[in-house]
C-alpha positions in Angstrom: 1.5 -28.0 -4.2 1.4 -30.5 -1.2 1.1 -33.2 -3.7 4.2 -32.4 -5.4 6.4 -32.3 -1.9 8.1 -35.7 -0.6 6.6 -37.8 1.3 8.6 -36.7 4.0 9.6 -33.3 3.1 5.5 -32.5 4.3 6.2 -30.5 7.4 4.1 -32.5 9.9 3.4 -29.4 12.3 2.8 -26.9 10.3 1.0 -28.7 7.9 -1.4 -30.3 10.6 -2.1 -26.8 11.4 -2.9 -26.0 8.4 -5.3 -29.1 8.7 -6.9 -27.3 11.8 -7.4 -23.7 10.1 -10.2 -25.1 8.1 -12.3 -25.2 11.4 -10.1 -22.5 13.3 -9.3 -19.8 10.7 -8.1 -17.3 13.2 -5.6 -19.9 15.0 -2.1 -18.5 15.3 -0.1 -21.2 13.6 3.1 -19.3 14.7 2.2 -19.3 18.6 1.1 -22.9 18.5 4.7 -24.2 16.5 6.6 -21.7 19.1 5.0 -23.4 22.3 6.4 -26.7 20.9 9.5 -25.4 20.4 9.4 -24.1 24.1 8.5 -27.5 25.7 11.6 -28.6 23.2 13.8 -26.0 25.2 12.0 -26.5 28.6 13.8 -30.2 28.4 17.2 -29.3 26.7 18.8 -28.6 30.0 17.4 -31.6 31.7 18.8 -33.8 29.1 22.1 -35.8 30.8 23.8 -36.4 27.2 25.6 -39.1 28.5 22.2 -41.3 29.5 20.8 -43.9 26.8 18.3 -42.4 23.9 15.6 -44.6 26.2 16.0 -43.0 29.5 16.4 -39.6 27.4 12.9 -40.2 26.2 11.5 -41.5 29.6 12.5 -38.2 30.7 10.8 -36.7 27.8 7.5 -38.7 28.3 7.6 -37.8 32.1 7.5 -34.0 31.3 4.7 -33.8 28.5 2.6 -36.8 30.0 2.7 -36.0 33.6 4.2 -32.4 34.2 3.0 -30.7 31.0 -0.6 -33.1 31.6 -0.7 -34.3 27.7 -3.5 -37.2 28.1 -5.4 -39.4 26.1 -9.7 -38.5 25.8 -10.8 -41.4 27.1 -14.3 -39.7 27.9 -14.8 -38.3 24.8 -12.6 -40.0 22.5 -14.7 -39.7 19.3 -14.3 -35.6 19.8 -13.1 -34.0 16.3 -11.2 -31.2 18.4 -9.3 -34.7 19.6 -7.5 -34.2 16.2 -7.2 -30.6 15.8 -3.6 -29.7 16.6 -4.3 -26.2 18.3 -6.9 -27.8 20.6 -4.6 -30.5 21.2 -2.3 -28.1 22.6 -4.8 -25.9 24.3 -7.0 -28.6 26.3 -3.8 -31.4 26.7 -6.5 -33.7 25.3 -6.0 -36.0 22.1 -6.3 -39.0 20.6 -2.8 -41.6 19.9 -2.0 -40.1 16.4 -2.7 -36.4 17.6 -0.7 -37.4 20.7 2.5 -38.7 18.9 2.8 -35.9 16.5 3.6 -33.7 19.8 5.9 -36.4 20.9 7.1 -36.8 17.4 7.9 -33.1 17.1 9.4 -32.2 20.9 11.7 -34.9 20.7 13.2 -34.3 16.7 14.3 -30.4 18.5 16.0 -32.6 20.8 17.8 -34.9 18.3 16.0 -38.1 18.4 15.3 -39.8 15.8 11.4 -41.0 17.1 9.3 -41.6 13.9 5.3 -42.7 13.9 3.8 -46.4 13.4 0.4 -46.4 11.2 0.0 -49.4 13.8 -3.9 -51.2 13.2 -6.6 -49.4 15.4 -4.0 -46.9 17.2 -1.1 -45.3 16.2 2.5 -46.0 17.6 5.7 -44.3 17.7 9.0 -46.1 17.5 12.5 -44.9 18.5 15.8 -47.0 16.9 18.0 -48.5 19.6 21.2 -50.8 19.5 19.6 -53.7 19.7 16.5 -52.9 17.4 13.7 -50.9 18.2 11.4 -49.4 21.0 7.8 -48.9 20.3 5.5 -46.6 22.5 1.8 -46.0 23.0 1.6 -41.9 22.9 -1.9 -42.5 24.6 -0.9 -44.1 27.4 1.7 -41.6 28.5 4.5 -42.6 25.7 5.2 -46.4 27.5 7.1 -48.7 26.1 4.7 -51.5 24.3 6.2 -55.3 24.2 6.9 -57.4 21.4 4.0 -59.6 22.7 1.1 -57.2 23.4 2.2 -55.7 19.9 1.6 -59.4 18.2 -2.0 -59.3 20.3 -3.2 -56.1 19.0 -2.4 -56.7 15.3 -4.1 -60.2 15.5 -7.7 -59.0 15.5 -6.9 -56.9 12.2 -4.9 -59.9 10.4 -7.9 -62.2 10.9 -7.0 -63.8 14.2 -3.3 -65.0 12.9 -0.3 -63.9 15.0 2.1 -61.9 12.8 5.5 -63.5 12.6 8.6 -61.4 13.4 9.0 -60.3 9.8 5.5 -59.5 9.5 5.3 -57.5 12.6 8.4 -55.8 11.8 6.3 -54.6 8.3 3.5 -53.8 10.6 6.0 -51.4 12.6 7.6 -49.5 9.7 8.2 -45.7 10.1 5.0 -44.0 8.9 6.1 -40.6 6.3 5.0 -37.4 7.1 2.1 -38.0 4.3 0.8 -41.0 6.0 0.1 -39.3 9.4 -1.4 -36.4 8.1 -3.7 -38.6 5.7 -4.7 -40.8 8.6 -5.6 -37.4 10.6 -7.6 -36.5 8.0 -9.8 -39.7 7.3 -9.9 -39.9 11.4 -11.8 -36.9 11.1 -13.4 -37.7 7.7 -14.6 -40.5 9.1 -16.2 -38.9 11.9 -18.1 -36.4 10.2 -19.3 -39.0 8.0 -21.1 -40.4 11.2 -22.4 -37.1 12.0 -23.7 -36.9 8.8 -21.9 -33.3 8.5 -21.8 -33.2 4.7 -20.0 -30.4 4.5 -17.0 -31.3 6.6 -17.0 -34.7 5.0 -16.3 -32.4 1.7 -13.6 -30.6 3.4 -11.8 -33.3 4.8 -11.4 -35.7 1.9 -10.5 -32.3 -0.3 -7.8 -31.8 1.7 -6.9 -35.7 1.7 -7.0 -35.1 -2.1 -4.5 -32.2 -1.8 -2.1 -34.6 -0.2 -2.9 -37.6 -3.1 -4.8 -36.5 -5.3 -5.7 -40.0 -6.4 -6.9 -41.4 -3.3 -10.1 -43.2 -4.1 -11.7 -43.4 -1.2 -11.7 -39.7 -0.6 -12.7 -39.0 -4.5 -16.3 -41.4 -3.6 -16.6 -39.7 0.0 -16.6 -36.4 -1.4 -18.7 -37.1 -4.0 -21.4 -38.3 -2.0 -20.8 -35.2 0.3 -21.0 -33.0 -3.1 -24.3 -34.8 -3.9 -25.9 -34.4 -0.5 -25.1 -30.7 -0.7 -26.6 -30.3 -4.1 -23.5 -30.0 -5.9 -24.1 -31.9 -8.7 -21.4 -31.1 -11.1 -18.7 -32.5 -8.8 -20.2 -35.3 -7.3 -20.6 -36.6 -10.7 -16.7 -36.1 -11.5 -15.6 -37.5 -8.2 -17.9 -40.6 -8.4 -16.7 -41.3 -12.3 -13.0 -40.7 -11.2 -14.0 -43.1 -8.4 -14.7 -45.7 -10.7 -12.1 -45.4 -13.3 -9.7 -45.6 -10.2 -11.3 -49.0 -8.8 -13.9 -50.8 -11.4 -13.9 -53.4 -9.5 -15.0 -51.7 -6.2 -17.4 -53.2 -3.5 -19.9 -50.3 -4.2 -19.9 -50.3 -7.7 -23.9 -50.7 -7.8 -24.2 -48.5 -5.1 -22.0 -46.2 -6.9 -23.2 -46.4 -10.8 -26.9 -45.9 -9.1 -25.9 -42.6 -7.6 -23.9 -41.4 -11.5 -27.2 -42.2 -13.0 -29.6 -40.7 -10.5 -27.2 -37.5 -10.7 -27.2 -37.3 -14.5 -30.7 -36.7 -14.7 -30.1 -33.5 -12.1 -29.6 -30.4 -13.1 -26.0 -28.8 -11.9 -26.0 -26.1 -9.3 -22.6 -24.5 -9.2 -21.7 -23.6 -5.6 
């Protein structure tokens, strides 16, 4: 059914909460959405209407980042609860994306327009002004990120070259709904794939597959997690569907070696 919804007719909270009910079935998904609604009112009153949408969110930024004590995990960064919205709301602790869908959220009850950046390496949000846009870094307490430091962070994941202003404003498109909720989900996909956690590597690219059901990269993730699990069945289906979505793919061998190692396996239905 997720599939089916617009990109941006996803609801980001709840549906990032649904993410984190897979590891915290007995979270209140009602409280959690109702505390940001209160840090939403908490500001309302403190809101001078007649200030600029930038000093509106600098007031913003000052109350979760420094009153409310929203922070980035620099100590333990690679933590999944980093990107579970319930723990992101219970310990203060997150990573950028986990970060800006708080900021994202509180400031939308408050009218502003402020919309996420799938930025390279760490994700942005960006706020429309008069005279273009303001980007800001949710990890490092929402502040505003120049047009220059943004060309030197997206020059070591365009092979060294310095976008141009047309490519940078590319780079700093609004991310959908869909987008930030697939990149918190192959965040922690990918982190259980260094674990080695097989079975939360099958969870986490089924639920990407819920979202887009013909993402490849999840299909060949959790195939190998099916086939490291014993289930044989669907790690053979993923894999195929894998390769009929990219025959060309850099694993191919890899890939085809695994389809024909399965097919002489017997199935074990889970």
């Amino acid at each position: 059914m997720l599939a089916t919804l617009g990109d941006d007719e996803l609801p980001l909270l709840d549906t990032a909460l649904l993410i984190a009910r897979d590891e915290y079935p007995d979270l209140d998904a009602a409280g959690y959405a109702a505390q940001v609604e209160t840090y939403a009112e908490t500001l309302r009153p403190q809101l001078d209407r007649d200030i600029d949408l930038p000093a509106r969110l600098t007031a913003i930024n000052r109350y979760l980042f420094e009153e409310v004590g929203f922070a980035g995990n620099n100590v333990q960064y690679d933590d999944p609860r980093n990107s579970y919205l319930n723990q992101v709301v219970d310990r203060k602790l997150g990573i950028p994306i986990s970060l800006a869908v708080i900021q994202i959220e509180v400031t939308r009850r408050l009218g502003m327009p402020l919309d996420g950046v799938s930025f390279p390496g760490h994700f942005l949000v960006r706020l429309p002004v008069d005279d273009g846009i303001l980007v800001l870094d949710p990890y490092n307490k929402g502040r505003p990120v120049s047009a220059e430091e943004l060309r030197e962070r997206a020059s070591p994941h365009l092979g060294g070259q310095t976008p141009d202003d047309q490519q940078l404003l590319q780079i700093l498109a609004p991310a959908t709904h869909r987008m930030i909720l697939m990149r918190m989900l192959r965040n922690l996909k990918g982190l259980y794939l260094e674990q080695g956690d097989w079975e939360r590597v099958a969870r986490s690219a089924d639920r990407l597959l819920k979202l887009s059901p013909d993402t490849a990269e999840a299909l060949r993730d959790r195939g190998l997690a099916y086939r490291e699990l014993g289930y044989t069945k669907g790690a053979r289906e993923d894999l195929a569907r894998y390769l009929q979505l990219l025959p060309e793919a850099d694993d191919l061998e890899s890939i085809r070696s695994s389809l024909i190692d399965l097919s002489g396996a017997s199935t074990r239905v889970n």
